[in-house]
mmCIF file of the N, C-alpha and C atoms, coordinates in Angstrom:
data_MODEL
# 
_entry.id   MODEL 
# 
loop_
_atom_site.group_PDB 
_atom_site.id 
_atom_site.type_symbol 
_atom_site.label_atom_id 
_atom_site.label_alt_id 
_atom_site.label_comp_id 
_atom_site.label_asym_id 
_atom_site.label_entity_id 
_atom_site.label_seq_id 
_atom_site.pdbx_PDB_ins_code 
_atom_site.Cartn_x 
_atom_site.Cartn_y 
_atom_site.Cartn_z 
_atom_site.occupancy 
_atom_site.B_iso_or_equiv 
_atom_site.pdbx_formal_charge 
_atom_site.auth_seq_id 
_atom_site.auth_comp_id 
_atom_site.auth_asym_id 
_atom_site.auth_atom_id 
_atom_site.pdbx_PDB_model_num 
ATOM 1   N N  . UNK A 1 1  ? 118.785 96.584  95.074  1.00 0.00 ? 1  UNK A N  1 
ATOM 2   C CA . UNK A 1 1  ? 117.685 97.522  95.052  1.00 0.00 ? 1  UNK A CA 1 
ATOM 3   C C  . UNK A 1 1  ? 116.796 97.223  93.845  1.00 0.00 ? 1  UNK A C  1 
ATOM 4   N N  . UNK A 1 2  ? 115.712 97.218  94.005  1.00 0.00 ? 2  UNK A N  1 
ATOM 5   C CA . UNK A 1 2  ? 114.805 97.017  93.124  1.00 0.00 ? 2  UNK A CA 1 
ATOM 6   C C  . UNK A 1 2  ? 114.613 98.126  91.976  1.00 0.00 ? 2  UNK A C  1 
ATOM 7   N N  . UNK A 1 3  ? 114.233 97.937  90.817  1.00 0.00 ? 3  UNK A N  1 
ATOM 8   C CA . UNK A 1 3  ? 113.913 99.062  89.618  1.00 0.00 ? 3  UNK A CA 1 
ATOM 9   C C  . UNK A 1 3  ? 112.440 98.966  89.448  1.00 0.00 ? 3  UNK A C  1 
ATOM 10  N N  . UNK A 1 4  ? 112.040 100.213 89.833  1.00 0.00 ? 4  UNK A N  1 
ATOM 11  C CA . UNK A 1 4  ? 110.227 100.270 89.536  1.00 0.00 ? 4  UNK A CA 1 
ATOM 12  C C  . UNK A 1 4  ? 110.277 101.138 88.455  1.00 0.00 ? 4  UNK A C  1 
ATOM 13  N N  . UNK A 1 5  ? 108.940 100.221 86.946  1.00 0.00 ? 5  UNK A N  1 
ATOM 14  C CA . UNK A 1 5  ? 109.473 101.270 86.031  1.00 0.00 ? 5  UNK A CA 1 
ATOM 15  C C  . UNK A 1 5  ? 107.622 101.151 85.568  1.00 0.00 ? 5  UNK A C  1 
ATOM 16  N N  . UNK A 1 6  ? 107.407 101.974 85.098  1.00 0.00 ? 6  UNK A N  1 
ATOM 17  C CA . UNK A 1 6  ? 106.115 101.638 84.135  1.00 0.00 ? 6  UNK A CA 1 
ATOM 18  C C  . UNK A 1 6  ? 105.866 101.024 83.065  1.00 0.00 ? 6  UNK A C  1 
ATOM 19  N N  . UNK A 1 7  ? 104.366 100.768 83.154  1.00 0.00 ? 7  UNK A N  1 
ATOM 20  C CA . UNK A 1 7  ? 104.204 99.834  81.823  1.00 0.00 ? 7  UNK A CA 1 
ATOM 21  C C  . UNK A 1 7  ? 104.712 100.218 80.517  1.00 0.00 ? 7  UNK A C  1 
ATOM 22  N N  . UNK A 1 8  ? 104.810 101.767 80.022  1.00 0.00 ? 8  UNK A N  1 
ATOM 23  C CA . UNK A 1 8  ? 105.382 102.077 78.976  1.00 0.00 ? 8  UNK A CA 1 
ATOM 24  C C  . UNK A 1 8  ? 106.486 101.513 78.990  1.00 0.00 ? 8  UNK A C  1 
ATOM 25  N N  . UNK A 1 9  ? 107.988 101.308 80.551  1.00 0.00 ? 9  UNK A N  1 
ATOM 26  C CA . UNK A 1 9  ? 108.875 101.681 79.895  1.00 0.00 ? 9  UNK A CA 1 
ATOM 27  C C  . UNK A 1 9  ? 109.313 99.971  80.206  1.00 0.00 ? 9  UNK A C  1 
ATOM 28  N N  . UNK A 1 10 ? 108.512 99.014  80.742  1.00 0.00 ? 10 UNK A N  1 
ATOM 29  C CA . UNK A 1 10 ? 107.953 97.593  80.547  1.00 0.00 ? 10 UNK A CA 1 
ATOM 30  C C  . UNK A 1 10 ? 108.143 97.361  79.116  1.00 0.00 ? 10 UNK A C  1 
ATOM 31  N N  . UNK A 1 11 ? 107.264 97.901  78.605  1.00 0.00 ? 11 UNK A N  1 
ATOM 32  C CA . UNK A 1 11 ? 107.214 97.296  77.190  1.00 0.00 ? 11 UNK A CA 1 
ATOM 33  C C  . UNK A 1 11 ? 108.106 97.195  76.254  1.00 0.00 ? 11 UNK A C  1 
ATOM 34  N N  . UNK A 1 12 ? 109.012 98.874  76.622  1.00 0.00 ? 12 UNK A N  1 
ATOM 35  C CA . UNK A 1 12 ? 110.100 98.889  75.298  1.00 0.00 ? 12 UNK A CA 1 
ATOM 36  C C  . UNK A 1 12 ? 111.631 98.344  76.139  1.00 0.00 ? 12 UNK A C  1 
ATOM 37  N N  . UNK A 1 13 ? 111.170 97.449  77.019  1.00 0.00 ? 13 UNK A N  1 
ATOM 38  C CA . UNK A 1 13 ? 112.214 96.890  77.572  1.00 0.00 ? 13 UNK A CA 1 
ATOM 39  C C  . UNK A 1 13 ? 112.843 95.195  76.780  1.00 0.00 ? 13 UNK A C  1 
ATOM 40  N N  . UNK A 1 14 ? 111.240 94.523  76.320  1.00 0.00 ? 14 UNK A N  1 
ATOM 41  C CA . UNK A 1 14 ? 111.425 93.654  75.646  1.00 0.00 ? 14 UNK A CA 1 
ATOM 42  C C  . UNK A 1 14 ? 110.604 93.452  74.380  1.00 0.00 ? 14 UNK A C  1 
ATOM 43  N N  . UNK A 1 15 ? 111.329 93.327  73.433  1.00 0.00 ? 15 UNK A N  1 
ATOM 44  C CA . UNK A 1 15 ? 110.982 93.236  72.079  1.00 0.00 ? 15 UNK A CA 1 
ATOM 45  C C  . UNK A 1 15 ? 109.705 92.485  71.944  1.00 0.00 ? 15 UNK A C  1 
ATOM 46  N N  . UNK A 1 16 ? 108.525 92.989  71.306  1.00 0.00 ? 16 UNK A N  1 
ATOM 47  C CA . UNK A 1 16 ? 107.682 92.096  71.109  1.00 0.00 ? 16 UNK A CA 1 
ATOM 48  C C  . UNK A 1 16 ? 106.107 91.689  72.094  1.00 0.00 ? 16 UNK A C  1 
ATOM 49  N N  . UNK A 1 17 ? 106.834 92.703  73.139  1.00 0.00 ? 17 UNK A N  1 
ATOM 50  C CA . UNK A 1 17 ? 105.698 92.623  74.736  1.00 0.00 ? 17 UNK A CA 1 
ATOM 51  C C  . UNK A 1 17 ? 104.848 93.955  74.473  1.00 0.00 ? 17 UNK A C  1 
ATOM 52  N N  . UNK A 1 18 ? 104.001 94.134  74.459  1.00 0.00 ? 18 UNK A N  1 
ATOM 53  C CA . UNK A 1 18 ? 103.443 94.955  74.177  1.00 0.00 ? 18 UNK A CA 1 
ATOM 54  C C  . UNK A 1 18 ? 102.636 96.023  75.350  1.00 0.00 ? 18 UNK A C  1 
ATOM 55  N N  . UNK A 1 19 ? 102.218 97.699  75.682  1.00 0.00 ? 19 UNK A N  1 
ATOM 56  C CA . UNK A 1 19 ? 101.504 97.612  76.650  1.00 0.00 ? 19 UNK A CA 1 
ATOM 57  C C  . UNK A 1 19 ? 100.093 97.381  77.157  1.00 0.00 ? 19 UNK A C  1 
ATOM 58  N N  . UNK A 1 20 ? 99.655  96.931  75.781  1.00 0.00 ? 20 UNK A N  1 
ATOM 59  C CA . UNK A 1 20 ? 98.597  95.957  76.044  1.00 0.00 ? 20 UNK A CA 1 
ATOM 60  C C  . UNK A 1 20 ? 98.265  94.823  76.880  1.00 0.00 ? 20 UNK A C  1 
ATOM 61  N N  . UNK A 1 21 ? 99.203  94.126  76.546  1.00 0.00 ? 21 UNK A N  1 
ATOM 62  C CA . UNK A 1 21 ? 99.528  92.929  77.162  1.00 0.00 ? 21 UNK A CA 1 
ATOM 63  C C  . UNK A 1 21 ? 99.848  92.561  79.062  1.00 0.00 ? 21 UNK A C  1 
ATOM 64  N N  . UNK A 1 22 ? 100.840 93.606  78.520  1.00 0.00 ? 22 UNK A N  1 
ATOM 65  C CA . UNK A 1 22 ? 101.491 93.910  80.275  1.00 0.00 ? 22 UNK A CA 1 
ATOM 66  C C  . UNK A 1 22 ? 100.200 95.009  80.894  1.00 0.00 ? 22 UNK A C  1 
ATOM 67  N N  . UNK A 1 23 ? 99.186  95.279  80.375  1.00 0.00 ? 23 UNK A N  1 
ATOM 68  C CA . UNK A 1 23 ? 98.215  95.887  81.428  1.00 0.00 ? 23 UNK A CA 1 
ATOM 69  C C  . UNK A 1 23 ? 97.330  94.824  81.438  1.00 0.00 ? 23 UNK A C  1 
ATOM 70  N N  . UNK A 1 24 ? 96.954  93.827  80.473  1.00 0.00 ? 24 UNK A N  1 
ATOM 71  C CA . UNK A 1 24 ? 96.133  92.707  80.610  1.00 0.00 ? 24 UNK A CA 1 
ATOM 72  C C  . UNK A 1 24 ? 96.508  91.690  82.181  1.00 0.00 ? 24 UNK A C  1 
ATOM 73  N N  . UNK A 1 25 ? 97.788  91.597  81.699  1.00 0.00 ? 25 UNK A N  1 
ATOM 74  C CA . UNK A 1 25 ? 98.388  90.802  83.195  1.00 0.00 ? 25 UNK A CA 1 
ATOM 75  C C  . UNK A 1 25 ? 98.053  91.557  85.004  1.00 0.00 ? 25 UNK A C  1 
ATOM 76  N N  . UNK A 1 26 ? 98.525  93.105  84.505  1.00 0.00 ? 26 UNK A N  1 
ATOM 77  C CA . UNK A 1 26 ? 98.139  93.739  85.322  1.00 0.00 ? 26 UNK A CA 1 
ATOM 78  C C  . UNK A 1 26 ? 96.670  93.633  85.749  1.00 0.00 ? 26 UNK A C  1 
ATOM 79  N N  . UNK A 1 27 ? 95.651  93.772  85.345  1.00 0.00 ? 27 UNK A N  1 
ATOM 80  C CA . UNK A 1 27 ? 94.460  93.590  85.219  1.00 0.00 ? 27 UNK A CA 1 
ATOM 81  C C  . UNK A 1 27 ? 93.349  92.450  86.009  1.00 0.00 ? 27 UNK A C  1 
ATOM 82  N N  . UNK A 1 28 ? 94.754  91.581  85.629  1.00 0.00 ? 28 UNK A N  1 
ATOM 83  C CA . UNK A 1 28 ? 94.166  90.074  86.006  1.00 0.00 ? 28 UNK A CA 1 
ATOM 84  C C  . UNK A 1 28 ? 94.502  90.358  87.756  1.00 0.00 ? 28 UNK A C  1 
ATOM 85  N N  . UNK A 1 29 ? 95.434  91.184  87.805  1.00 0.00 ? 29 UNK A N  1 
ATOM 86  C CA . UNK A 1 29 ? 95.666  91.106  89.710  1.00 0.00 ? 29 UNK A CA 1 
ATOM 87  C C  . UNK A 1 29 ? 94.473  91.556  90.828  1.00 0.00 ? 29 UNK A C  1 
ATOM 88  N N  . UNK A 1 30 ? 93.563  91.032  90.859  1.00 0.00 ? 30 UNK A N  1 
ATOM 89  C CA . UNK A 1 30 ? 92.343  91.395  91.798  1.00 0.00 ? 30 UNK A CA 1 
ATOM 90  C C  . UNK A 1 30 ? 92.582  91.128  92.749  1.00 0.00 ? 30 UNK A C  1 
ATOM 91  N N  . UNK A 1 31 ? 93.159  91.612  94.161  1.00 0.00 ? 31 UNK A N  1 
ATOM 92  C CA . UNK A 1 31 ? 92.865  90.784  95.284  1.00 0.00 ? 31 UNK A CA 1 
ATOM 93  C C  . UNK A 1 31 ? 91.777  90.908  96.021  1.00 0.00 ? 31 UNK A C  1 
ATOM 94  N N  . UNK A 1 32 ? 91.199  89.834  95.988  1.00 0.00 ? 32 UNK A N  1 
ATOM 95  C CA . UNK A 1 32 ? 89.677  89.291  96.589  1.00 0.00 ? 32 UNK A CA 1 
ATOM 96  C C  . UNK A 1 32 ? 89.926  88.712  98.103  1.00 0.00 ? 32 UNK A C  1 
ATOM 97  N N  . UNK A 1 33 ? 89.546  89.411  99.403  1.00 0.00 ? 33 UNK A N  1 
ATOM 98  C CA . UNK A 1 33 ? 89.447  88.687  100.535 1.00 0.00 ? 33 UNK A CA 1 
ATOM 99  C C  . UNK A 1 33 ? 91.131  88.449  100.408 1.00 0.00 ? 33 UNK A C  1 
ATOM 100 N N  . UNK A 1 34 ? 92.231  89.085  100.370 1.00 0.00 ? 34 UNK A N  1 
ATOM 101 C CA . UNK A 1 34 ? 93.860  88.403  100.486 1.00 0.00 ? 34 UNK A CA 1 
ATOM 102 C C  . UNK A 1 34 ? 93.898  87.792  99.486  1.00 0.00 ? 34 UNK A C  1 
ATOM 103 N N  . UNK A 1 35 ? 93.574  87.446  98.643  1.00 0.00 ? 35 UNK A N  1 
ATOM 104 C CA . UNK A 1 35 ? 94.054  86.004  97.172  1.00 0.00 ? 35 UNK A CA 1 
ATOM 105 C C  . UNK A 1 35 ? 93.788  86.534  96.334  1.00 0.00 ? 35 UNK A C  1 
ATOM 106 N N  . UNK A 1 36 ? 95.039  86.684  95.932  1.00 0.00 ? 36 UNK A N  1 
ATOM 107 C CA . UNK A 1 36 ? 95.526  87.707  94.355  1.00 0.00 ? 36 UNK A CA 1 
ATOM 108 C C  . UNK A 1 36 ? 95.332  86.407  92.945  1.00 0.00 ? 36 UNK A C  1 
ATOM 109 N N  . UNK A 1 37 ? 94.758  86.654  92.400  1.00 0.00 ? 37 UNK A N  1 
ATOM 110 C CA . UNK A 1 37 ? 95.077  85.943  91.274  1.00 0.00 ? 37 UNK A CA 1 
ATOM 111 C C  . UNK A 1 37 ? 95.689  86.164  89.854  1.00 0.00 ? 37 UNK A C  1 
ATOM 112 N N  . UNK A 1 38 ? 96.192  87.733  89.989  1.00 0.00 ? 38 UNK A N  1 
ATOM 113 C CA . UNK A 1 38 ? 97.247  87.801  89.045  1.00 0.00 ? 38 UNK A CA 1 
ATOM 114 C C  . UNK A 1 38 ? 98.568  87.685  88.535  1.00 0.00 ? 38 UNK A C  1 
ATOM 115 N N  . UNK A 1 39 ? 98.847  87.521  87.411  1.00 0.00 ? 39 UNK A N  1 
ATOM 116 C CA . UNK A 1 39 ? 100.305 87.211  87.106  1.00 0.00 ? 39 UNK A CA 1 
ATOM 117 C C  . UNK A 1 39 ? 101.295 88.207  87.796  1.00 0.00 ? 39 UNK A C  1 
ATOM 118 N N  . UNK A 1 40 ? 101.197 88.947  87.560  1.00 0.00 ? 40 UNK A N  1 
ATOM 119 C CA . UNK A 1 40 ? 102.448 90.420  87.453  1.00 0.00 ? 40 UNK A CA 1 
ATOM 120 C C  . UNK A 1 40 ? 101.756 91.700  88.894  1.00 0.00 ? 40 UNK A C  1 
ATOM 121 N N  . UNK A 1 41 ? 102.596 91.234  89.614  1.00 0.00 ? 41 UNK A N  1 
ATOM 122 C CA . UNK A 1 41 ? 102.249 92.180  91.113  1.00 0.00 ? 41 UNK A CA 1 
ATOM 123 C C  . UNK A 1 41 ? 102.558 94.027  90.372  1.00 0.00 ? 41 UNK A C  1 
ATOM 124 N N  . UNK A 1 42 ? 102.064 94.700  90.763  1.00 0.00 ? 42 UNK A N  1 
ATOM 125 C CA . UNK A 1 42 ? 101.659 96.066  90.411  1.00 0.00 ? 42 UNK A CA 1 
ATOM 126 C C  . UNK A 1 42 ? 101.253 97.130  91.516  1.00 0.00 ? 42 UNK A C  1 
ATOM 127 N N  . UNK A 1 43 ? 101.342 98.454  91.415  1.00 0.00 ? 43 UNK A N  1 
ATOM 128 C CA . UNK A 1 43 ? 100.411 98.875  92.165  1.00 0.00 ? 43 UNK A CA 1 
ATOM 129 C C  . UNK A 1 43 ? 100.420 100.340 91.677  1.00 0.00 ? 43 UNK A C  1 
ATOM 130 N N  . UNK A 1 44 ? 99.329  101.038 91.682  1.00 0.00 ? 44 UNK A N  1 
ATOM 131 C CA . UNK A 1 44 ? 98.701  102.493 91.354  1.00 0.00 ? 44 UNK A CA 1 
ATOM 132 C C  . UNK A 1 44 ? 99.479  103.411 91.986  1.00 0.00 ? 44 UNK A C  1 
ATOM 133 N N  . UNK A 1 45 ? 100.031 104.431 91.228  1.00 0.00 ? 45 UNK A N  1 
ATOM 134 C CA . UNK A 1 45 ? 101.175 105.092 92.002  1.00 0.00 ? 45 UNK A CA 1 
ATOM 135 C C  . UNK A 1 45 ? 100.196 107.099 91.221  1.00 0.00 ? 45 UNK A C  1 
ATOM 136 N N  . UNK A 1 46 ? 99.269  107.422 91.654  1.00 0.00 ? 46 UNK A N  1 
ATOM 137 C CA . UNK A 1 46 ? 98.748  108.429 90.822  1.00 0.00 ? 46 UNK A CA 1 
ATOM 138 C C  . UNK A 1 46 ? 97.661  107.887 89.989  1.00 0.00 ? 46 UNK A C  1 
ATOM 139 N N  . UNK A 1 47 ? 97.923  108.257 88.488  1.00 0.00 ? 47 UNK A N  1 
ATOM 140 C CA . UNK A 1 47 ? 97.393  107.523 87.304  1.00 0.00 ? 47 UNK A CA 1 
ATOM 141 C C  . UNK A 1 47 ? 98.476  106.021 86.199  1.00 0.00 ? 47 UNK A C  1 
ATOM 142 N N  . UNK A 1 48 ? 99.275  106.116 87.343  1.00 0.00 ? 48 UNK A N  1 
ATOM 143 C CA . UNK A 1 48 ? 99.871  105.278 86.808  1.00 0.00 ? 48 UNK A CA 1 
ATOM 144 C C  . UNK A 1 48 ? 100.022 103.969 87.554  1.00 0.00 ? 48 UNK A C  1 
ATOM 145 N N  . UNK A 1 49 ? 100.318 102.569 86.829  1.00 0.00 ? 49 UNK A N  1 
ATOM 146 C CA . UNK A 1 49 ? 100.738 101.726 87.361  1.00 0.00 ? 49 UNK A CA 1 
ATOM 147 C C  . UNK A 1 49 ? 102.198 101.441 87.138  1.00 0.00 ? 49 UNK A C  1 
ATOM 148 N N  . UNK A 1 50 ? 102.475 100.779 88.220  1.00 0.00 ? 50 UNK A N  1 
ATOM 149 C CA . UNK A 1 50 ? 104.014 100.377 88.409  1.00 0.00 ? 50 UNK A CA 1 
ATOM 150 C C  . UNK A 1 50 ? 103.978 99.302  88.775  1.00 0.00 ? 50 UNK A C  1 
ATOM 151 N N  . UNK A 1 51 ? 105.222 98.440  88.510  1.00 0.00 ? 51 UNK A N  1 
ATOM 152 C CA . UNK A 1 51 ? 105.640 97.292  88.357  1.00 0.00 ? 51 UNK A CA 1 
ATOM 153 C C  . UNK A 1 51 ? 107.223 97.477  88.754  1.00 0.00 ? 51 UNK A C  1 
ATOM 154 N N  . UNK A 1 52 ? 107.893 96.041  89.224  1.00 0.00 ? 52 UNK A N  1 
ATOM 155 C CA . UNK A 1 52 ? 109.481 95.655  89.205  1.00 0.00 ? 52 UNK A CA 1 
ATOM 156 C C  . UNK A 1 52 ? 109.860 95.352  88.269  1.00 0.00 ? 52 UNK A C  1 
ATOM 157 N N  . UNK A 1 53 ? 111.225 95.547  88.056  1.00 0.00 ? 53 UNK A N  1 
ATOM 158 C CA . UNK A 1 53 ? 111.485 95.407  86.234  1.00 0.00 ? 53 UNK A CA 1 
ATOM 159 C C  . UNK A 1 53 ? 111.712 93.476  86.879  1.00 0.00 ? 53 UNK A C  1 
ATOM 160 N N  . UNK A 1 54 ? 112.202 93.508  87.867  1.00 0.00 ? 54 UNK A N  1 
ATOM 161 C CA . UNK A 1 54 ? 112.543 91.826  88.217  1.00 0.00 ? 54 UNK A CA 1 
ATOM 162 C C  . UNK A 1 54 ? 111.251 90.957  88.472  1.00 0.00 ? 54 UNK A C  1 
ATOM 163 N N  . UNK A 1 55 ? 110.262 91.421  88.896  1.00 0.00 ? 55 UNK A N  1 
ATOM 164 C CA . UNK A 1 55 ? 109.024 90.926  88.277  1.00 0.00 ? 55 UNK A CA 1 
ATOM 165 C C  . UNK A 1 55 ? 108.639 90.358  87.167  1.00 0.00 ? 55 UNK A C  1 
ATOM 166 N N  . UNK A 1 56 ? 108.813 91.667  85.818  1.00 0.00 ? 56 UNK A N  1 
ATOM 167 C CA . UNK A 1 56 ? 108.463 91.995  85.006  1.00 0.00 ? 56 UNK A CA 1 
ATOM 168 C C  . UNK A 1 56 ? 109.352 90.424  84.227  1.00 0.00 ? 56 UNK A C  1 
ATOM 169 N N  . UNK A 1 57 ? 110.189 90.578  84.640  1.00 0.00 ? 57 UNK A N  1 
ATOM 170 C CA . UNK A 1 57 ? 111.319 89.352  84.015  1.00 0.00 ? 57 UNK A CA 1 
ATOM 171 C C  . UNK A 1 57 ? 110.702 88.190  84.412  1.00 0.00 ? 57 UNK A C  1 
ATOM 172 N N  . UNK A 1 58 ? 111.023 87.927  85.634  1.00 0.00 ? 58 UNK A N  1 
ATOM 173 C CA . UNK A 1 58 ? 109.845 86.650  86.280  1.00 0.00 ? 58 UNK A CA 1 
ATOM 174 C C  . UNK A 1 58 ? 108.737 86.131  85.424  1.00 0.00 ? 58 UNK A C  1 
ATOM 175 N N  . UNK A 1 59 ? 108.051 87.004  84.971  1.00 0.00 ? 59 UNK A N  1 
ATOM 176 C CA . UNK A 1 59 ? 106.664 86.800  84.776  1.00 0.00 ? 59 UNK A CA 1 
ATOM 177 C C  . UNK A 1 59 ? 106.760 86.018  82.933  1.00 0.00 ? 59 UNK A C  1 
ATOM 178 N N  . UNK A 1 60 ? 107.657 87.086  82.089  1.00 0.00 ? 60 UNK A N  1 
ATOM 179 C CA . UNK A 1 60 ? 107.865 86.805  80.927  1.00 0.00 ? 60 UNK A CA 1 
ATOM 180 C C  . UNK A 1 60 ? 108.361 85.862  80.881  1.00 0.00 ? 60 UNK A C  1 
ATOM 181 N N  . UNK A 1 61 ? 109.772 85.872  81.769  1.00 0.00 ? 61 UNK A N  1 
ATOM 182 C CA . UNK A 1 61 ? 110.707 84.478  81.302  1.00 0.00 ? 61 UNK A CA 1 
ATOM 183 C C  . UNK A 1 61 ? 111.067 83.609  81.795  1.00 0.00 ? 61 UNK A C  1 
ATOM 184 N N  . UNK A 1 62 ? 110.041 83.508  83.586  1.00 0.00 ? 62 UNK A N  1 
ATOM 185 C CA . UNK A 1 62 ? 110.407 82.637  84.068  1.00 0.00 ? 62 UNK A CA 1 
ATOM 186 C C  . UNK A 1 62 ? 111.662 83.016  85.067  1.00 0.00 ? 62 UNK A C  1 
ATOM 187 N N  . UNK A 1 63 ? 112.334 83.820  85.338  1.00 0.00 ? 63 UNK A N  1 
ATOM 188 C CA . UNK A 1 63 ? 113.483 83.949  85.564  1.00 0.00 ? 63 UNK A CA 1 
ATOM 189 C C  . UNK A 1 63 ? 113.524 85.387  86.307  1.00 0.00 ? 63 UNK A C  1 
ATOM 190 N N  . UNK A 1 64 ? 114.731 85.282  87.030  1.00 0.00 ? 64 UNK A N  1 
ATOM 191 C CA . UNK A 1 64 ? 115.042 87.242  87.316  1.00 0.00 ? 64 UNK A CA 1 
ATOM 192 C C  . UNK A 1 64 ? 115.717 87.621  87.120  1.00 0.00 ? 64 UNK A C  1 
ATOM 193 N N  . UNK A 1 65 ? 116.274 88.942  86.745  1.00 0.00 ? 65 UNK A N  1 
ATOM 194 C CA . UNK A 1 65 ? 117.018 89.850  86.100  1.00 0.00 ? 65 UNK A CA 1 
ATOM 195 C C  . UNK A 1 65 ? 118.562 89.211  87.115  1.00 0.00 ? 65 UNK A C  1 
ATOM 196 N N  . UNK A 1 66 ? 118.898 88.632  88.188  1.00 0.00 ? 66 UNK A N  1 
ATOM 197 C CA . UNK A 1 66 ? 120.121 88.315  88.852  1.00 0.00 ? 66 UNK A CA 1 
ATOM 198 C C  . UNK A 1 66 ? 120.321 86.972  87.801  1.00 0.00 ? 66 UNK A C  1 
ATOM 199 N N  . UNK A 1 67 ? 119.715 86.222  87.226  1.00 0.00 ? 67 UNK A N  1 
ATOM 200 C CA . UNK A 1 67 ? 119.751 85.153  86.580  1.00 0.00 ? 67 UNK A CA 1 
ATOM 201 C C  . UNK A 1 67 ? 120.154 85.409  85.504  1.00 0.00 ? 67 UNK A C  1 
ATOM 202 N N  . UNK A 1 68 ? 119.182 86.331  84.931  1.00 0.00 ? 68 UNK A N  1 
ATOM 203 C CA . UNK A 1 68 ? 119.951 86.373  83.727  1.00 0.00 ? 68 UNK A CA 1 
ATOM 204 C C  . UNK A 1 68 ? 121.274 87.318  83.273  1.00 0.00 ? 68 UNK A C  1 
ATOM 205 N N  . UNK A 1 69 ? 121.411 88.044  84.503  1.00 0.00 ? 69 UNK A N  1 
ATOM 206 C CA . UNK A 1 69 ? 123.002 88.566  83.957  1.00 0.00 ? 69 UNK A CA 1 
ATOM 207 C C  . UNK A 1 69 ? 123.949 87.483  83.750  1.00 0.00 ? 69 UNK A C  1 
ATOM 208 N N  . UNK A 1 70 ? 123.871 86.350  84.297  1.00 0.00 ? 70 UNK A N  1 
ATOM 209 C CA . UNK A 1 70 ? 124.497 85.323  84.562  1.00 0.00 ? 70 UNK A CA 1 
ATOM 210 C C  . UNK A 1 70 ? 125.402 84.799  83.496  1.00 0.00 ? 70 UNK A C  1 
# 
């Protein structure tokens, strides 16, 4: 099962990521005509955005949270 968490709780997940940053990425996700060109898939849930924490991993480290329990 997937973990949907917000950008706040994104940020204090990894040292050093800021929610600046992780809304910049967010930001970059425009989809134009079907073709997304952002890093970090998201979506508006209210006033908030949400994200996968296994995304969220993806995106930073390359990797997903099944990997790195490993």
């Amino acid at each position: 099962m997937r973990r949907i968490i917000t950008i706040k709780q994104a940020a204090q997940l990894i040292e050093g990521l800021t929610e600046y940053r992780i809304r910049q990425d967010v930001s970059h996700l425009l989809c134009k005509l079907g073709k997304c060109t952002g890093q970090l898939r998201s979506f508006k849930a209210g006033n908030k955005y949400l994200i996968a924490e296994e995304d969220l991993y993806e995106t930073v480290f390359g990797r997903t949270v099944k990997e790195e329990q490993r």
